[in-house]
Structures are given as C-alpha cells and as structure tokens.
C-alpha positions in Angstrom: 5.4 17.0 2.3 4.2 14.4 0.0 5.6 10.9 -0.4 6.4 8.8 -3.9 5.8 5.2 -3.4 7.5 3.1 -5.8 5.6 -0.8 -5.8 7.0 -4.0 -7.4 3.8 -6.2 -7.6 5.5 -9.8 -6.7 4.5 -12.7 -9.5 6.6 -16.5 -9.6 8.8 -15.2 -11.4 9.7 -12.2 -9.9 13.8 -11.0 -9.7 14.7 -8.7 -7.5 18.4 -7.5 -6.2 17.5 -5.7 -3.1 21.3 -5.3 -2.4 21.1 -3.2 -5.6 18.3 -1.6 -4.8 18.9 -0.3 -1.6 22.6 0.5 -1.8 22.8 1.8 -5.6 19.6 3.1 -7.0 17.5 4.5 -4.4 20.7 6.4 -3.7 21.3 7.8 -7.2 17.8 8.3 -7.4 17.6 10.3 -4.3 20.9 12.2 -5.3 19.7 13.2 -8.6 16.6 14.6 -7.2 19.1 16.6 -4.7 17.5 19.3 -2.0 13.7 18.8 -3.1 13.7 15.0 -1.6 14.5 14.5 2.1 15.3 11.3 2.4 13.8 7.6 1.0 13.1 4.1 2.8 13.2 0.6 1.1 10.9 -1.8 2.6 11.3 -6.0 1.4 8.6 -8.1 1.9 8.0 -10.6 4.3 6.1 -14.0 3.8 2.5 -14.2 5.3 3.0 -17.2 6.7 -0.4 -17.4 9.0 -1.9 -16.6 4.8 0.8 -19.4 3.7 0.6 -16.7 0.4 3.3 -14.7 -0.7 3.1 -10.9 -0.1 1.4 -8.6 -2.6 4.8 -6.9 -3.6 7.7 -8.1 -3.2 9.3 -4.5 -2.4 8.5 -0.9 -1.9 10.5 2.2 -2.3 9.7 5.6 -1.0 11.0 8.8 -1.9 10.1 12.1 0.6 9.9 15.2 -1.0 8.8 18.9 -0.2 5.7 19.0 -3.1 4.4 17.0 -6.2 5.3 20.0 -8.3 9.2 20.0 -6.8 9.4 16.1 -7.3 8.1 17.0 -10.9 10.6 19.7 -11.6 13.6 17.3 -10.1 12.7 13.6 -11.6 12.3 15.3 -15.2 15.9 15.8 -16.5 17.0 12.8 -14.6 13.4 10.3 -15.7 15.7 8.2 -18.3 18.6 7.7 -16.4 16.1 6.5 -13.5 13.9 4.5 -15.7 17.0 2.7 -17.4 18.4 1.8 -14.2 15.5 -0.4 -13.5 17.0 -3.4 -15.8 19.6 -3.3 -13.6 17.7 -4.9 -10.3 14.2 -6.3 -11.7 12.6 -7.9 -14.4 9.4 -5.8 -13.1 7.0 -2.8 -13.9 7.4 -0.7 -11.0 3.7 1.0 -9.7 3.6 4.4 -8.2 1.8 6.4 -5.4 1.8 10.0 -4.6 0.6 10.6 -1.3 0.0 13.3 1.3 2.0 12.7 4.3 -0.2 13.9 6.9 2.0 12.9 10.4 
C-alpha cells in the first residue's frame, strides 16, 4: 500500500477553504480514482504556539492506494479535472509525496 500526500506549504497570504476541501474535492478526487484508493484523510494545521510560528503547511491531504502504478493508471484520465479543481479552495501550489506505508 502506498500513500499520496498532497502538501499546501502555508505563506501570509495563504487561502484555504478546508470546508471545500474536505467535503467536496478530496471526495471527487477519491471517487474518480474509484477501487484502486482505499480511502483519504485531511489533516489542518494547528498553530505552534510554544514556536509562536505558524505551521509549515497549512493543510495536508492523503490519498491511500493499492500501488504507485494503480494510482498512476487511475489519476491519469481524471489529472485535469483534479488539477482544475484546485482554484476552487487555494490560491496555492500543492506539493506531493509518494510513500511506502509500512504499518
């Protein structure tokens, strides 16, 4: 099983509509991609406040998925509706991840 992080790097001025995010496109996103991804997580930063900094990213999606080369095969027809549908919650340039999940 691998797992596709998807990193907004946070920055003053930073939107971000997590409602969006987590109710509308992570849910296309992991319906277009159908049986090959088993499921996705959002995660929202919290302020560091002992750091009185703000947090690296300001959010992080992950997508689960069986292999790299199934993820591939799936994200490929669907890569411009995905990628168009980022306007819709950030003014960002999302950074991705592939990892191994090992537990």
């Amino acid at each position: 099983m691998i797992k596709v992080s998807i990193l907004y790097p946070n920055s003053p001025d930073a939107r971000f509509d997590v409602d969006y995010y987590a109710t509308r496109h992570m849910p296309m996103v992991k319906n277009l991609l159908g049986a090959c991804c088993t499921g996705f997580q959002v995660d929202i930063a919290m302020p560091d406040h002992a750091a009185d900094a703000p947090a690296p990213y300001i959010a992080m999606g992950h997508l689960l998925c069986d292999s790299l080369t199934a993820f591939q095969t799936a994200f490929a027809p669907h890569a411009e509706t995905i990628m168009a549908d980022i306007a819709n919650y950030t003014n960002l340039t999302p950074q991705l991840q592939f990892s191994t999940v090992l537990v």
